[in-house]
C-alpha positions in Angstrom: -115.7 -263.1 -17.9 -115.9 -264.1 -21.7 -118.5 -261.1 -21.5 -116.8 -258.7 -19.8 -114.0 -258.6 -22.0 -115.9 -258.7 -25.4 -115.7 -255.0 -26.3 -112.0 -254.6 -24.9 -111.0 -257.2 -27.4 -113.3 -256.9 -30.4 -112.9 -253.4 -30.5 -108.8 -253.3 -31.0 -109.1 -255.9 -32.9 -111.4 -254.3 -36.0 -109.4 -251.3 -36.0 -105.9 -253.2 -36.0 -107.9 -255.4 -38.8 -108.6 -251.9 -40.8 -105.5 -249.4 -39.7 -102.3 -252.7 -39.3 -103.2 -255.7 -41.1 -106.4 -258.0 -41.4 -104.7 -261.0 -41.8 -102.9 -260.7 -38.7 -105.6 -259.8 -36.8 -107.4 -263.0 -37.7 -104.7 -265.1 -36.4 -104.3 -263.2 -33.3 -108.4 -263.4 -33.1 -107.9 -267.5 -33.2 -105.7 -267.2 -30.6 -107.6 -265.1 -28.7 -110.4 -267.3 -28.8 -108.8 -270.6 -28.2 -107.5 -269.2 -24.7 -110.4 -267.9 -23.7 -112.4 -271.2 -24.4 -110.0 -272.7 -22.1 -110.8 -270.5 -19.1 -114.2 -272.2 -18.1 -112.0 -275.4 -18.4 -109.2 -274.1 -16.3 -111.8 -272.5 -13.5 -113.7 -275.4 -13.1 -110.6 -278.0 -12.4 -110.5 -276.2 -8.8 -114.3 -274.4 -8.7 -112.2 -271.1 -8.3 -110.0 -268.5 -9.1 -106.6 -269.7 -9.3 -103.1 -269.0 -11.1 -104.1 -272.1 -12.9 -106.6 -270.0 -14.7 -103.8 -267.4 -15.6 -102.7 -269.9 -18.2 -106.0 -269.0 -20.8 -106.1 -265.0 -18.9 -102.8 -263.8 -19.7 -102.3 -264.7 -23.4 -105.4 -263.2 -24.1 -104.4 -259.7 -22.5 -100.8 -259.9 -24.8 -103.6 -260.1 -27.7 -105.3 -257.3 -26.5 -102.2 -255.2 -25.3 -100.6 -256.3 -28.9 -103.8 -254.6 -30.9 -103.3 -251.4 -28.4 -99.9 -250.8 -28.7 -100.1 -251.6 -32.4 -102.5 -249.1 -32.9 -100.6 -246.7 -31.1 -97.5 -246.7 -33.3 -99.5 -246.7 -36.2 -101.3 -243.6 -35.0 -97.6 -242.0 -33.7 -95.4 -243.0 -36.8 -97.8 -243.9 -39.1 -96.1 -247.4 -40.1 -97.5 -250.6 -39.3 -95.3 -252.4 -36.4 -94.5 -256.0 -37.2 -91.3 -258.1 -37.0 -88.9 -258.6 -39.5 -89.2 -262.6 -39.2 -92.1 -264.5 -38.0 -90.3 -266.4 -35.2 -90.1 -263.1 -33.5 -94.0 -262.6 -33.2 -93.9 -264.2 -29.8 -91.8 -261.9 -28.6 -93.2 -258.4 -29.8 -96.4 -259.8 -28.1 -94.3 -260.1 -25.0 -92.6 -257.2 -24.9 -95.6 -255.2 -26.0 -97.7 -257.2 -23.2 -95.1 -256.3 -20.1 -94.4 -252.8 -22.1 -98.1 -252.1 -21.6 -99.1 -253.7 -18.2 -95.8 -251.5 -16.7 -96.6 -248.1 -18.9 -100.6 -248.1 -17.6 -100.4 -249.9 -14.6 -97.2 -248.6 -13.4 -97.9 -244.9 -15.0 -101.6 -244.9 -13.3 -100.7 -245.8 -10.2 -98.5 -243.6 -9.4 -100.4 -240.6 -10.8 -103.5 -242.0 -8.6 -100.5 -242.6 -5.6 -100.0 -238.4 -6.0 -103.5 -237.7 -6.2 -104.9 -239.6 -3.3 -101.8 -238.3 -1.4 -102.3 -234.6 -2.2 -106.3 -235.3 -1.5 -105.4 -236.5 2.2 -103.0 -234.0 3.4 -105.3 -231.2 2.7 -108.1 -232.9 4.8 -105.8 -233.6 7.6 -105.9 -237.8 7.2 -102.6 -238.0 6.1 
């Protein structure tokens, strides 16, 4: 898994180190790491997949979705997005973590939903 999600984190992460800020980058990269060093621990308590292992996957997708999202409104209004205190990092990772999951998750599938849909009646399955 550690594998699998090396480009889709190291990759957001360089540019948000070159286009946001490096230093916050770094710290986010820590934390990035720590969780992820705790999902071998966390699959192996029960030899499987189980919401216990959602405790090390889910902080590390708010990093990821934090980089993206970062990156985005840097690209759209060219000003680097951070809070105004540090006690509110927490929750711009949240809110940029749920933002995200909802926009592309949400967004895709129901773009997919209409596709698949419009695919089927004209065959005649639906």
């Amino acid at each position: 898994n550690t594998q699998e999600q090396m480009v889709a984190f190291l990759l957001p992460m360089w540019l948000y180190a070159v286009f946001c800020d490096a230093h916050v980058a770094g710290v986010l990269g820590i934390v990035y790491v720590v969780f992820r060093l705790a999902y071998p621990i966390l699959w192996s308590t029960n030899g499987q997949f189980t919401v216990l292992v959602e405790i090390s996957t889910q902080p590390c997708y708010a990093v990821q979705y934090w980089f993206l999202v970062s990156l985005l409104y840097r690209a759209i209004f060219g000003e680097v997005l951070r809070p105004s205190t540090p006690w509110l990092w927490p929750v711009y990772i949240i809110v940029a973590h749920v933002g995200f999951m909802a926009l592309s998750w949400g967004g895709l599938g129901c773009l997919l939903a209409t596709v698949n849909k419009s695919g089927f009646k004209r065959a005649g399955h639906y």
